[in-house]
N, C-alpha and C positions, 0 to 999 in steps of 0.2 A: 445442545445435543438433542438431535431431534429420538422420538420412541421409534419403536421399529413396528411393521405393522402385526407381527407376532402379537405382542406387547400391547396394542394396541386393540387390537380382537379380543385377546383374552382381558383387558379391561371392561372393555363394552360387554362381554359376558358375565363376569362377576357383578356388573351394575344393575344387567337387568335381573340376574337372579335377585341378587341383595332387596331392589327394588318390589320385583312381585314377595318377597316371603315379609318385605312393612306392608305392603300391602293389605296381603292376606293377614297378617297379624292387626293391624290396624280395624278390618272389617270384621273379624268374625274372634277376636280374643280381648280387647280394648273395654273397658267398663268405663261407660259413659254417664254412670249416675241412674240413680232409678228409675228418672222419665223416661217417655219417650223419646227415641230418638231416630234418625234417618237410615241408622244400622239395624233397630231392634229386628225388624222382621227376617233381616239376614241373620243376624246372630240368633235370634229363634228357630231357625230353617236348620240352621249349619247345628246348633245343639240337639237338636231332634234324632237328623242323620248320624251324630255321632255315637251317641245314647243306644239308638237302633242297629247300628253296628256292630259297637262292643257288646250289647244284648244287656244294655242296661235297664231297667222299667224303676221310673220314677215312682210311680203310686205303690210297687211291693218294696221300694226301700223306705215312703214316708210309713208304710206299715209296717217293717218291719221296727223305725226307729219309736212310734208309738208303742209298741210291745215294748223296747226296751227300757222307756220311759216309765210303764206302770210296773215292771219289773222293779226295776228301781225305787219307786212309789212304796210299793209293798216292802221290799225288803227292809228300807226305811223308816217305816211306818206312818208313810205320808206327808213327813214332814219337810222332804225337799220341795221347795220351790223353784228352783230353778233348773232341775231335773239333774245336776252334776253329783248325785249320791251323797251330798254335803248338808249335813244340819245346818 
């Protein structure tokens, strides 16, 4: 029973979407391990633009998670080491 070319089209569409969104997921969401690899500077690029998008800034969340590390600290009386508020 042959497809009809309706059927037909609308496969070839679903193939190339399906296809470009591994794609994209493939290049710029896939963790390759800590080395270098032949993605990193895409996936570096693509994190940047997205970070700057949402209006995210790396350097005021690693400050703000150091404040709440010596918060913690303090409140503890120093003696977490592993920063989870846990003797």
């Amino acid at each position: 029973m042959p497809i009809s070319e309706k059927v037909q089209r609308a496969w070839k569409a679903g193939t190339a979407v399906l296809t470009a969104f591994t794609s994209f997921y493939c290049l710029f969401y896939i963790d390759y391990g800590p080395q270098e690899h032949v993605f990193s500077d895409l996936q570096r690029w693509y994190r940047n633009k997205m970070d700057n998008m949402l209006g995210i800034d790396l350097n005021k969340a690693k400050q703000i998670a150091s404040q709440q590390q010596e918060g913690i600290a303090r409140r503890t009386g120093g003696d977490d080491k592993e920063g989870d508020g846990r003797r």
